[in-house]
N, C-alpha and C positions, 0 to 999 in steps of 0.2 A: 884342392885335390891332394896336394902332400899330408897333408894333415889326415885323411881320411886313410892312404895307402898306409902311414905311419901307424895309427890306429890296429889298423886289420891285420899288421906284421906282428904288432905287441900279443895280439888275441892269439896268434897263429904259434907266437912262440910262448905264451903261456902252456896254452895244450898240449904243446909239443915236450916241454919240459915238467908240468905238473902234476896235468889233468888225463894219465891213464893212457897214454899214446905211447908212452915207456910202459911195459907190462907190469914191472914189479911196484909203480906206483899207483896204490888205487884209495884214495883218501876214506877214512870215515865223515860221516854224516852225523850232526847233532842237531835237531831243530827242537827248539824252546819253544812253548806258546803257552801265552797268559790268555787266562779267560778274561771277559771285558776291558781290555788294558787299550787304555788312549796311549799316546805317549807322553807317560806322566813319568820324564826322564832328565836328569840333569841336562845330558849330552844330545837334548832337544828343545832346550831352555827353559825348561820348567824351574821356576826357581821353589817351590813348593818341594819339590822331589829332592828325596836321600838315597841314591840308587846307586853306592859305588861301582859298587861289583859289573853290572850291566853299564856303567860308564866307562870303565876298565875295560869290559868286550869293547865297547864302539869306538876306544881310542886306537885300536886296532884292527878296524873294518869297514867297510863300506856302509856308509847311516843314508839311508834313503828317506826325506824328510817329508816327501807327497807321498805316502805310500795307501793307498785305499781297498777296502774290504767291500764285496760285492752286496751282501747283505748285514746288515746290523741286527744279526743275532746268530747263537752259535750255533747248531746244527748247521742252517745252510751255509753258513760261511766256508764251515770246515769240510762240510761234503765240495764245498766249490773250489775251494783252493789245494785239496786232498787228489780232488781227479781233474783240477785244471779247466772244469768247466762252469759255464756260469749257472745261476737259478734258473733264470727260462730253458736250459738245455734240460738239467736234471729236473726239472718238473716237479721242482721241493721247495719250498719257502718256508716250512711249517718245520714239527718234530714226531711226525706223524705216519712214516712210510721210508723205506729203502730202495737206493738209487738203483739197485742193482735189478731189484722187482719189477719199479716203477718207470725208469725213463732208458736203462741199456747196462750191459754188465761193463761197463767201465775203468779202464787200471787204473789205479791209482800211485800215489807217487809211492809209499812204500813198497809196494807190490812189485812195479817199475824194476826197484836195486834189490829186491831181491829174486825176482826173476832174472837179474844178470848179473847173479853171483854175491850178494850181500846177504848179512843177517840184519834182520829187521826184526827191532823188539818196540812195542809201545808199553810207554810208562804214563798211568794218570790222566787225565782228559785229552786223547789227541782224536781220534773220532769220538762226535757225542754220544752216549751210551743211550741203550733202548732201541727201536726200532728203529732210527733213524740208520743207525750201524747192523744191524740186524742181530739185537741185542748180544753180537761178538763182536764189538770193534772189527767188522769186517773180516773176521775169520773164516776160511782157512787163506783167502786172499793175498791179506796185506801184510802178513808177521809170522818169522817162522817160530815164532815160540807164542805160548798165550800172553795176551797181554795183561800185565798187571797194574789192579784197581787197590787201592787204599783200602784197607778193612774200614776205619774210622768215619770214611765217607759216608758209611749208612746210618752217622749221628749227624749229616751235614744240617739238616735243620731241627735237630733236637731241641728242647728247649734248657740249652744251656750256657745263654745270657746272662748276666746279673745286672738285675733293676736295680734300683737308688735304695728302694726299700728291704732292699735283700733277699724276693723272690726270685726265680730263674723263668727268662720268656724267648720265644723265638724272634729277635729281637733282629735289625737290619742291621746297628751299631754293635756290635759283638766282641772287645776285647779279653781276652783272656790266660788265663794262667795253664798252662797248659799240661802241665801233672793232675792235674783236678778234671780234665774231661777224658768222656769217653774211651778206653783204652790207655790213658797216659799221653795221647800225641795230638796231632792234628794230621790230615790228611795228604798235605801236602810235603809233610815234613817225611811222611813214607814215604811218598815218591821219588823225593829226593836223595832218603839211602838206597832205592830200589835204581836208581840210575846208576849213584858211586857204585854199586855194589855188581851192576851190570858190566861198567866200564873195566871197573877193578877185573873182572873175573876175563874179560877180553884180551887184557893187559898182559896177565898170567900164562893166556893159551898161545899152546907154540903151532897148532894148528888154525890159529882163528883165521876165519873170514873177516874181511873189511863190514864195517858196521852203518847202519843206519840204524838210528837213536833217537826215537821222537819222544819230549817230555812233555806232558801236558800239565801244567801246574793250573788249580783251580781258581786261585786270588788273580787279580784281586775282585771275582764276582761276588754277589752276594750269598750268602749273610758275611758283612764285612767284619768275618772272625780271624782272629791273631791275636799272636803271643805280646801282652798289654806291654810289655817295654819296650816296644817300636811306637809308643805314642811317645818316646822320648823326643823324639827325630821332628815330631810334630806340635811343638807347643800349641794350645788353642789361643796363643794371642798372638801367635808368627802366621796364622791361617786369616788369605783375605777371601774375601766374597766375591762371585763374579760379578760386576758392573751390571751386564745384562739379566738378570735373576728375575725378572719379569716376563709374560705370556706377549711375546709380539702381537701389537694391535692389528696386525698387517697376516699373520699368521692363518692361513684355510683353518678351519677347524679341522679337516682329512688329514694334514699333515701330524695336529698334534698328538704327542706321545703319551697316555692320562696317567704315566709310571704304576700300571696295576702289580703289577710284580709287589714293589715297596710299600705299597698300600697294606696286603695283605700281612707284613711285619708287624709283631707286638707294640714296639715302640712308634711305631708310625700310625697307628692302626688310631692309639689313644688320643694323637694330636685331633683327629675328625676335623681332616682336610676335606673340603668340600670336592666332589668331583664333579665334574673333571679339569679340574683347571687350578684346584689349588689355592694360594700355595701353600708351603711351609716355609714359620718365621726364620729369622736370618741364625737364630741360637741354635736350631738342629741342623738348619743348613751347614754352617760350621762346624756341626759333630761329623758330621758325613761327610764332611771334605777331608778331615784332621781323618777318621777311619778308613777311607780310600787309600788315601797316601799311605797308613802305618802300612794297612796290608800292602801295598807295592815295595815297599820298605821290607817286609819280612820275609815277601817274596824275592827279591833283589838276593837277601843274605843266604837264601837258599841254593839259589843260582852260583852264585859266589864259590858255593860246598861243591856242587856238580863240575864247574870249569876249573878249579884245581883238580881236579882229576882226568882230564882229558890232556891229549899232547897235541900242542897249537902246530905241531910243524907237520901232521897228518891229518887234522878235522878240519871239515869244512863247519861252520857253526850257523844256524841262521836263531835268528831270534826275533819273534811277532808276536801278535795279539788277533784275537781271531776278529773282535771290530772292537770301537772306544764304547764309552759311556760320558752320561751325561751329568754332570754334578751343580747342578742347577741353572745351568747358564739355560735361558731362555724359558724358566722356571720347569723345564724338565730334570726328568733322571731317569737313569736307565738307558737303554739304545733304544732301538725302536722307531728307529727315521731315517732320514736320511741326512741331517745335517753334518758338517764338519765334523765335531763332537763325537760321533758313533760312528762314521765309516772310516776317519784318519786312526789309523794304525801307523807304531814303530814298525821299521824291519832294518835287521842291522844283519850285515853276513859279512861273517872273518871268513877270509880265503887263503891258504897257506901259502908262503912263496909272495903275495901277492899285494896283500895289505897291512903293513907293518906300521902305519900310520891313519888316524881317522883320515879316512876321505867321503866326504857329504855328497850325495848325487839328489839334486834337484830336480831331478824330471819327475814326471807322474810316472806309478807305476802305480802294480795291481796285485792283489795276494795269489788272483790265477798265475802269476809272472814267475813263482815261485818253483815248479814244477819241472818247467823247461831250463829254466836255469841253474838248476842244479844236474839238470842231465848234460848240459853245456859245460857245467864248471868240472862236471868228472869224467865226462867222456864213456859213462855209462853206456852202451850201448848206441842208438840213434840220436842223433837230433832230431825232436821230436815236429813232426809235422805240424800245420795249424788244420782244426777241425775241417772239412767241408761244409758248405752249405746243403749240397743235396745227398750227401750219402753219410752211414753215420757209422765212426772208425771206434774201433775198443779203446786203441790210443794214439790220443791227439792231444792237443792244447787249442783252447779259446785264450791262451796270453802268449808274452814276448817273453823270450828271454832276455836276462837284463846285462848279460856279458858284454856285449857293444858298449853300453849306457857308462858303466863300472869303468872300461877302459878307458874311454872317453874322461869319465872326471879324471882317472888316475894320470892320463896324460892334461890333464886341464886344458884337454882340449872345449872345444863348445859341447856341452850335451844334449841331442836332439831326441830321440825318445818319441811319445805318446803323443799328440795334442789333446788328446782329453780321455777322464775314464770313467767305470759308470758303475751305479751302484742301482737300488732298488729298495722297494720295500711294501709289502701287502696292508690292504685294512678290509674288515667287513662293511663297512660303509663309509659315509662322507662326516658324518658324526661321531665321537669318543662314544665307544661304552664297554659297559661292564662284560655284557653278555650279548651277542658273541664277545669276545678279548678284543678291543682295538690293537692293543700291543701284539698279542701271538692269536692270529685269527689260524683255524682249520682250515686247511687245504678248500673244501667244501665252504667255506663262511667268507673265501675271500670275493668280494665285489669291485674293489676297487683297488688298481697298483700306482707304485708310483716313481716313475723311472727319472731318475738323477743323471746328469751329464756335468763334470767338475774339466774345466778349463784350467789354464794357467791363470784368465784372472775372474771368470765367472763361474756359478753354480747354478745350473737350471733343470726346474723339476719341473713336469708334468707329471698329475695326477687324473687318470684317467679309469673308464670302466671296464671291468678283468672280469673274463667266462673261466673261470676254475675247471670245468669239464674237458673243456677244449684248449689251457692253456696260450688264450689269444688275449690281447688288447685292443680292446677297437680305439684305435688313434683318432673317431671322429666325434669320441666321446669324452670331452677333458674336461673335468671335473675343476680343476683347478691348478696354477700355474705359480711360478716361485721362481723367481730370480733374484741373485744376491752379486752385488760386484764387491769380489776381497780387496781390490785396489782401494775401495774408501769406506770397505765393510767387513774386514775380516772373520768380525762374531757373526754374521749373517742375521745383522739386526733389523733388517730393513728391505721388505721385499718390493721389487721392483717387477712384480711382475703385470699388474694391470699397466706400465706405464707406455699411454702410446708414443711419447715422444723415443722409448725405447721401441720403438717396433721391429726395425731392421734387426737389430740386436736378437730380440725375442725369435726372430723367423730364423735368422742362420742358425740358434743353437735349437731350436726345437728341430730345424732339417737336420742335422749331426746326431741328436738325441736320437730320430726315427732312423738313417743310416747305422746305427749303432759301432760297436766296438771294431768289426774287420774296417773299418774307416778310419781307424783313431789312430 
């Protein structure tokens, strides 16, 4: 009981002295997010990774090392962790419809600080463009200024690769010199003076409002293009293979992901992988890990440019990835499931006053978690209530804030947190195919979901039958079933889910799985 009253006095007097309870302190906001970004990070023990700059952030922030994405692919990730609600709330899985249209006009978190007094600018992919955003990033909503897009973005898949033989193709593997394309630049490389350039001009004004700053850098998604002297960082003989690089024999077919995305690449295109199952030999496997990493790498140095420019003793910083990718472990690639692999995300948040030293917090947490706890960390307006079941509020959160969790390590005390979190993921049927997309099935094509339950030491899926009209799951329909224990299976090599001597096991986490998150 000391321990806990000690806890809740540190939180009491962070807010009191940081977080906006004094008038004249009202922090900015920076949030970083990478497209498909696992945590391919030093300062998460990736020995693969050259990531100073973003190691630098987390030797000075909170590194949350469970941190999970609700869907493994970008639209609904970012519409979920955007307004804090999950996929089955917002009624979106796909890239194919807006929340606002389709399931409630919803706040979201920019909107949030600047409805209580902040300027809120988006720079480069922070809502997914098209209609998922209402092809405005959510304008007039979410940002008081328009959000600005990369000119060069509209050469993102031009075909200008270079082959062996010296043609140029739309190629997945893509290093390049970057005076020679399209405009002189790369895409991300504008976003990133369109940030300095944003901050810098904040900096200057003797009127400015407190800021919210979301960057969305597009690396390291595909096509895996950058500037070729980050392949420095990555020799191709320092690049190992994953062990697991093979189709689990154990594996549903519903589960697998058939990487259509990377199929459709020039250079992949010519191998004639068979589908859907693959694979590809160990020689391109290691081009596409040594390319993953450059681009993480070029994106890092990017990063690097933006946080010298910001003042640590007024920004709150957070920095994620909207879900992982797969770089052949279990001879997938791409997201597209629900394994380890594509729903673990980094999230690393500097907090001023606060974290002057890494501190690691092991508990689960959720990208919905992001939301409310930054309206916790500034004192923005409310603490933000949790959704109800029966009534449906503009603004709420389906996650926790992670402030308790934060203090908790920061005091080393024990950190208690979640017991489990949950992810998702749609297919048009029990079978890989082309057409309909097993990867990005329509809204309309989806038949079958498949809801994930990640424990502190297990991972359990059911794969069951999904009415797209009515947004329901019949739970008396399960297609198929997946459990993995990380205690003696961390790659998720080996599914345990027909095992009846596991039975007990299998019935408590599929009742947790059906209770869903208000229980976790």
């Amino acid at each position: 009981m000391p321990s806990l009253i000690l806890v809740v006095l540190h939180v009491a007097i962070y807010l009191l002295l940081y977080c906006g309870l004094c008038i004249s302190y009202r922090p900015n906001v920076l949030l970083i997010i990478l497209d498909d970004f696992k945590p391919a990070l030093g300062s998460y023990g990736d020995s693969e990774a050259y990531t100073p700059y973003m190691d630098k952030l987390a030797s000075e922030s909170f590194v949350f090392t469970q941190a999970y994405a609700q869907q493994a692919l970008c639209a609904p990730s970012r519409n979920s962790f955007l307004t804090s609600r999950r996929p089955d709330t917002l009624h979106f899985y796909d890239f194919y419809s807006y929340w606002r249209q389709f399931a409630g006009n919803f706040t979201t978190l920019p909107q949030y600080f600047k409805e209580h007094g902040y300027h809120s600018h988006s720079v480069g992919k922070v809502f997914h463009p098209g209609i998922s955003s209402n092809f405005s990033d959510d304008q007039p909503y979410s940002w008081s200024q328009t959000p600005f897009h990369p000119k060069s973005e509209a050469f993102k898949n031009a075909k200008v690769c270079l082959n062996p033989d010296g043609s140029l193709g739309m190629n997945l593997i893509c290093p390049v010199q970057t005076e020679f394309q399209p405009l002189g630049t790369l895409p991300d490389i504008e976003s990133m003076k369109e940030a300095m350039r944003f901050i810098q001009q904040q900096r200057t004004n003797e009127d400015k409002l407190p800021y919210f700053l979301a960057v969305g850098f597009h690396k390291p998604h595909i096509p895996l293009k950058f500037p070729d002297s980050f392949l420095a960082y990555h020799p191709l003989d320092n690049i190992s293979l994953p062990i697991n690089r093979f189709r689990p024999s154990l594996l549903p077919s519903v589960a697998w992901n058939p990487w259509t995305d990377i199929r459709k690449r020039d250079d992949i295109r010519k191998l004639n992988a068979s589908f859907p199952y693959g694979p590809l030999n160990d020689d391109i496997l290691r081009l596409i890990i040594q390319a993953y990493y450059s681009s993480v790498s070029y994106v890092d140095d990017l990063i690097g440019k933006v946080l010298r420019e910001i003042n640590f003793k007024n920004t709150i910083v957070v920095l994620t990835g909207d879900h992982g990718w797969s770089l052949g472990q279990h001879g997938e690639f791409s997201k597209y499931s629900n394994f380890e692999q594509v729903t673990q995300v980094p999230l690393i948040i500097h907090v001023p006053h606060l974290s002057s030293h890494q501190v690691a917090v092991k508990s689960l947490v959720e990208l919905v978690d992001i939301f409310p706890t930054l309206v916790d960390l500034t004192q923005v307006g409310s603490a933000l209530q949790r959704c109800p079941e029966t009534k449906q509020l503009t603004t709420c959160t389906e996650g926790e804030s992670l402030v308790p969790v934060m203090i908790e390590a920061l005091e080393k005390q024990k950190v208690r947190g979640k017991s489990c979190v949950f992810t998702q993921y749609p297919r048009p049927g029990v079978f890989p195919t082309w057409h309909p997309n097993s990867d990005k099935p329509r809204l309309n094509e989806i038949k079958a979901m498949g809801y994930s339950i990640k424990t502190k030491r297990y991972r359990y899926c059911e794969w069951m039958e999904f009415n797209s009209a009515n947004f329901t799951a019949n739970w008396s329909k399960v297609y198929a079933t997946e459990l993995y224990d990380h205690l003696i299976d961390p790659e998720e090599n080996m599914n345990l889910g027909d095992k009846t001597d596991l039975e007990f096991i299998i019935k408590r986490l599929s009742r947790k799985l059906k209770r869903g998150w208000r229980h976790a």
